[in-house]
C-alpha positions in Angstrom: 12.0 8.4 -33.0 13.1 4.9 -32.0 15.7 5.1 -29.3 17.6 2.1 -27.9 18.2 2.2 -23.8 21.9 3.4 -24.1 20.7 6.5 -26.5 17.6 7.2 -23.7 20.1 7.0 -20.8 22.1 9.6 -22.5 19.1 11.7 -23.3 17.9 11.4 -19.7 21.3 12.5 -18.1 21.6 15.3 -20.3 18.3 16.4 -19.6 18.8 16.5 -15.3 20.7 18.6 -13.1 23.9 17.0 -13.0 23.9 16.6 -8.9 21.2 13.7 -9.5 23.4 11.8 -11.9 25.2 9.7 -9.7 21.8 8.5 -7.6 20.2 8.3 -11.9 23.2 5.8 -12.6 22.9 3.7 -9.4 19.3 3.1 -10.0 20.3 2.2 -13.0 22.1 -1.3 -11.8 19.0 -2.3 -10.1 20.7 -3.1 -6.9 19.6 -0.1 -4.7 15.7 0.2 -4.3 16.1 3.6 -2.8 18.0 4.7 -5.9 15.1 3.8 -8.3 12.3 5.3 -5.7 14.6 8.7 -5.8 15.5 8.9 -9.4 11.7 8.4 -10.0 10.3 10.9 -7.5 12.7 13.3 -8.7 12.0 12.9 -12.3 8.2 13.3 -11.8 8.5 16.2 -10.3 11.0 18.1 -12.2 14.3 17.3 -10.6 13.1 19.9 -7.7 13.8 18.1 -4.2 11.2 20.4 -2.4 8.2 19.6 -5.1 9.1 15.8 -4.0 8.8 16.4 -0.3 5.2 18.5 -0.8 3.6 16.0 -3.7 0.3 15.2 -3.2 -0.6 12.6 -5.4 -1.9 9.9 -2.4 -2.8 7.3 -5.2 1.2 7.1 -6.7 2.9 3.6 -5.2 5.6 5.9 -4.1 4.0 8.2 -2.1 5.0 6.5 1.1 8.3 6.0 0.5 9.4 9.3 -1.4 12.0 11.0 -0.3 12.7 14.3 1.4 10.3 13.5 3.7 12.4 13.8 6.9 12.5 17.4 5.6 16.9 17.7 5.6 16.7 17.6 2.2 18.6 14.6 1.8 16.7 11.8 0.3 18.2 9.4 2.9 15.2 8.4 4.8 15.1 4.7 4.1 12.5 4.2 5.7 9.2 1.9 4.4 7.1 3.3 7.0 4.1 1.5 6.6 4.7 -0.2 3.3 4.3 -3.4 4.2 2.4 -4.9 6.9 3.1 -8.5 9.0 5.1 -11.2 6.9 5.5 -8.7 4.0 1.8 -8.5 3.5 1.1 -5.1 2.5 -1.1 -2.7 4.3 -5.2 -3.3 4.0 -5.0 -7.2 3.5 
């Protein structure tokens, strides 16, 4: 089934708790970096904020900056702790 990116936006909405729609939608514009990291985390791991928090997959690019980290629950760390090293090197080079 060949789906154009309106039809799999639609799909993907449908498919996730509705509470996770707005974030979904901002990521969506590209302009919020967090938004996309969230979505994406979320989405991985079944739209279950906990499962997030406790992945342990050390080799995913997001790992570091996935949220629910700060363990409120909500997703609203910000924080690229370690990320990126001097100058916007990144870590190890």
């Amino acid at each position: 089934m060949n789906m154009n990116r309106d039809e799999q936006i639609a799909e993907r909405l449908r498919q996730m708790p509705p509470k996770y729609g707005p974030t979904y939608r901002r990521a969506l514009k590209g302009k919020s970096l967090r938004a996309c990291v969230n979505s994406q985390c979320l989405e991985c791991c079944g739209w279950q904020s906990a499962e997030v928090a406790r992945c342990t997959d050390l080799g995913c690019p997001l790992y570091a900056v996935r949220p629910y980290q700060d363990g409120s629950g909500t997703g609203q760390d910000g924080q690229f702790r370690d990320a990126e090293g001097p100058k916007g090197q990144e870590v190890g080079q």
